[in-house]
N, C-alpha and C positions, 0 to 999 in steps of 0.2 A: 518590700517590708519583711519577709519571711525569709530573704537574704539575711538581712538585719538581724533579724531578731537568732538568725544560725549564727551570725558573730555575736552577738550579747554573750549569748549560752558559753560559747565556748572559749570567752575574755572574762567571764567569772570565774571561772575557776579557780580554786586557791585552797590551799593545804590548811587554811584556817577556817574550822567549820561558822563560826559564826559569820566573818565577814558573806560567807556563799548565804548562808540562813534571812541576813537583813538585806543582803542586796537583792536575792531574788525574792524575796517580802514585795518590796516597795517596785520593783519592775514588773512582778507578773499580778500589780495591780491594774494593769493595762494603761490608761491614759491615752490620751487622744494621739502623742507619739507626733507630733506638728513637725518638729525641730527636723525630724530626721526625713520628715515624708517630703518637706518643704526642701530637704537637699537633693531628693532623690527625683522630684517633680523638674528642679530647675536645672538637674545635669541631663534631666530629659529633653527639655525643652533648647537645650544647647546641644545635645546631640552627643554629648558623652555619652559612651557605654563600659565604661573599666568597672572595674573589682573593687576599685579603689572608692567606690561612693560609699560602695555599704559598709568598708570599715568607718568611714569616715561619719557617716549617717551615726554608727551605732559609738563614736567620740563624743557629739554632740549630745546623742541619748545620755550616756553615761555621765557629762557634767550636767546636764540639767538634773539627773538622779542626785548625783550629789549636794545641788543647791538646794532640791525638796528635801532633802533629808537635815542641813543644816538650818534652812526654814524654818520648820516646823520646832525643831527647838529653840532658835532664837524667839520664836513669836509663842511657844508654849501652845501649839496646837494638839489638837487630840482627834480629830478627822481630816482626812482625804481620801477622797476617790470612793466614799462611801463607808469607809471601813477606817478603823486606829491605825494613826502613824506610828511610823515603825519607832519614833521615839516614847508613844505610850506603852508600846507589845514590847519593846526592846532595852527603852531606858536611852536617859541623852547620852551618857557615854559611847555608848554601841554606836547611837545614829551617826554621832559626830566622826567617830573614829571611821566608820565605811564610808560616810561620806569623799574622811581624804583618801581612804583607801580607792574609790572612784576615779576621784580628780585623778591621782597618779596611773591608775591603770589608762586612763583618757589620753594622758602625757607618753605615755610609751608605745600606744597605739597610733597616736600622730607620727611617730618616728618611720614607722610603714609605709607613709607617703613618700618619704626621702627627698622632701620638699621644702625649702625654708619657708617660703610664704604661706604655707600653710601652717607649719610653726606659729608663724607673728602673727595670723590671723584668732587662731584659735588661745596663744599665749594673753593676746591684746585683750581678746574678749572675757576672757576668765577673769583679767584684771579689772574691767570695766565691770564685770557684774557684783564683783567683790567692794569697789566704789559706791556703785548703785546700793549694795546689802546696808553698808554705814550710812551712807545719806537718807535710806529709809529708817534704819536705828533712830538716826538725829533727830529726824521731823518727828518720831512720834510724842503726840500730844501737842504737836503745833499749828491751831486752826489759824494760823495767819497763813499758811503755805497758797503760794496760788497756782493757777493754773501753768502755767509756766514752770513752776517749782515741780512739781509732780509731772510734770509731762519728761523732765530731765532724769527727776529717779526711776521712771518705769524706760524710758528710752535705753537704760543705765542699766539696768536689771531686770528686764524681763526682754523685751525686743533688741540688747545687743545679740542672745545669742541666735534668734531668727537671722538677725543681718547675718552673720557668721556664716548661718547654715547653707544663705544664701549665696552668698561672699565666696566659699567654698565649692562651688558647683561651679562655678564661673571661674575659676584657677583650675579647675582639675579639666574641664573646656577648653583652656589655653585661649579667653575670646579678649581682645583689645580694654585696656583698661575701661575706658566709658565704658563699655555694655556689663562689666565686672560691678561698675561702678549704681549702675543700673539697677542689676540683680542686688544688691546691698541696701539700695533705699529700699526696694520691692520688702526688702527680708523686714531691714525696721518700721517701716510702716506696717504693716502686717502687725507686727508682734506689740507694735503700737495699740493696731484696734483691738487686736486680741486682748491684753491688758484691762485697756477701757471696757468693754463690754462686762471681764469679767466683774469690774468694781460696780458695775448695772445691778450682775446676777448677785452681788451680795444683801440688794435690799428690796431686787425686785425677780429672783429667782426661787426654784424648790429645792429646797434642802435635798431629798430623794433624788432630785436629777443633777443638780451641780455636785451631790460626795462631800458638802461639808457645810457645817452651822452659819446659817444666816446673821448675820451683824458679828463675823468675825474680827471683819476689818477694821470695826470700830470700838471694839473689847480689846483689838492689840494697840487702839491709839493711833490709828493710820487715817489722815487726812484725805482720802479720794475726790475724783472728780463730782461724782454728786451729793456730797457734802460741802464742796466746794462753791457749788453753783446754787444750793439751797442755801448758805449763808447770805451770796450775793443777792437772789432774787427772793427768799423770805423776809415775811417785817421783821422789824426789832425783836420782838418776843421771839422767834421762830430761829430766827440768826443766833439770838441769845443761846436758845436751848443746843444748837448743835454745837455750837461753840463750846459749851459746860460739857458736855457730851464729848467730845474730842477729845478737852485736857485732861479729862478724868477717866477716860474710858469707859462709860457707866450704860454699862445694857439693857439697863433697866426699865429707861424710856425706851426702848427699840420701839414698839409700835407707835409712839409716838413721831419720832425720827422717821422710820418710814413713809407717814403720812405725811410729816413737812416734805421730804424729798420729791413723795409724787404727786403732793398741791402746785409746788415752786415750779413746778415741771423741769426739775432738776435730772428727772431721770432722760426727758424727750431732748434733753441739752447736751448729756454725756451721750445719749444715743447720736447725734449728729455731730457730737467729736469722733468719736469710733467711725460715722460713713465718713468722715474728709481724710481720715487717716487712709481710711479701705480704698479711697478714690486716688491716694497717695500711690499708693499700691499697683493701682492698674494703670496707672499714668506711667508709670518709672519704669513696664514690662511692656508697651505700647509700639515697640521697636522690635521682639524679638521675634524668631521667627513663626511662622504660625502654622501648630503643630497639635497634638494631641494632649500634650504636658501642659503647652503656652494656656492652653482652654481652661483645660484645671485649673492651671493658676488663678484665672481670673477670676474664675466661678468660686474657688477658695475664699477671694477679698470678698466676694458681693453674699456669700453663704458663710459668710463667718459673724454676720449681723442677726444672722435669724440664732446662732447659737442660744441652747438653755445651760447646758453644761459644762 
């Protein structure tokens, strides 16, 4: 990672003081950096060793940078990671614009692999999370979505680029398609639980440890898993309220919403989506070889459920 983080520094750089000002804003607010550790884990476990991971590591960084930064405008946010987004410190212009400024430095750094598949993998995936971005626009305010429906827009936009990251370890390996194929469920499942848990942490986390306002999700009009399954197993009044709650986006009941959530035991329900994802996960790596990486991995899926943050 301290490879990585030697390519970030010196793939920022740029004759225009502001893009350097917002991009290294919003990167050296740290983050947990999954995307890239998960590339770097799985070309260990395959026994890559080139140069070529940690640019490709810090590709990945650089477009998930980009997607927070257009996030948090689309959705009108004002915390991550503890501290203002760089669209509150900078203004949505700014964000938007280093955002593509990101994606494109992302694109020209791929070209250093001198790889097509690498190309189409990382091409595909920008396209897919950019899908994901509008289909979550769509739903907002729609408490009919169900589980299924939301399992497509987070698969779509948060866990294509885990597969990716994944996906990528396993081409720069050179290992037979299944085992490629393999490391790719590994990536979306993961980024799957990751996902879930975090829609846990928005009504049953700390502000202080997760980095941003509780009932986010439900102020931008985002239908999650345990709003989902508190409709289905709350009475009528209870269904009622989240439902109103949803279309309106009204935070006003939050403590109330919370309580529905973890009466219905909606929260103990998204919790055991998140472990059959995580069990996804370890099932699809169950073949690789067994190594000092393959461990982490594992230990990653089964310690990504205790996460607060």
């Amino acid at each position: 990672m301290a490879e990585v983080d030697k390519v970030i520094a010196t793939r920022l750089q740029t004759a225009v003081p502001l893009v350097s000002q917002v991009s290294r804003y919003i990167i050296a607010a740290g983050g947990k950096r999954l995307r890239p550790a998960l590339l770097l884990l799985m070309s260990g476990a395959l026994g890559y060793r080139g140069a070529q991971r940690f640019n490709l590591a810090a590709v990945v960084e650089f477009i998930h940078t980009a997607t927070l930064l257009h996030d948090d405008v689309v959705d009108e946010s004002t915390l991550r990671r503890g501290r203002p987004t760089a669209n509150e410190s900078f203004g949505n212009a700014a964000s938007v614009l280093v955002g593509d400024f990101l994606y494109s430095r992302a694109f020209q750094m791929m070209l250093d692999a001198r790889d097509m598949r690498v190309m189409e993998i990382l091409a595909d995936a920008t396209n897919v999370i950019a899908e994901g971005e509008v289909l979550q626009l769509m739903n907002m305010g729609d408490a009919s979505l169900d589980e299924q429906a939301y399992l497509h827009v987070i698969r779509s936009k948060t866990a294509k680029l885990f597969e990716a990251s994944t996906r990528l370890a396993a081409v720069l390996a050179g290992v037979p398609r299944e085992v490629e194929d393999a490391c790719a469920l590994y990536g979306q499942a993961l980024g799957t639980a990751f996902q879930v848990v975090d829609d846990v942490l928005d009504y049953a986390g700390d502000a202080t440890e997760t980095g941003k306002n509780l009932g986010d999700d439900l102020r931008e009009g985002k239908t999650t898993l345990p709003l989902i399954f508190a409709m289905q197993r709350g009475r009528p009044e209870q269904s009622a309220l989240v439902r109103s709650a949803i279309e309106t986006g009204d935070v006003d009941k939050l403590p109330q919403l919370v309580a529905i959530v973890r009466e219905t035991g909606a929260l103990e329900a998204t919790r055991q989506s998140a472990a059959t994802e995580a069990q996804r996960a370890v099932d699809a790596i169950s073949g690789l070889p067994a190594n000092s990486h393959t461990k982490a991995l594992l230990q990653l899926a089964a310690q990504l459920l205790e996460r607060r943050a």
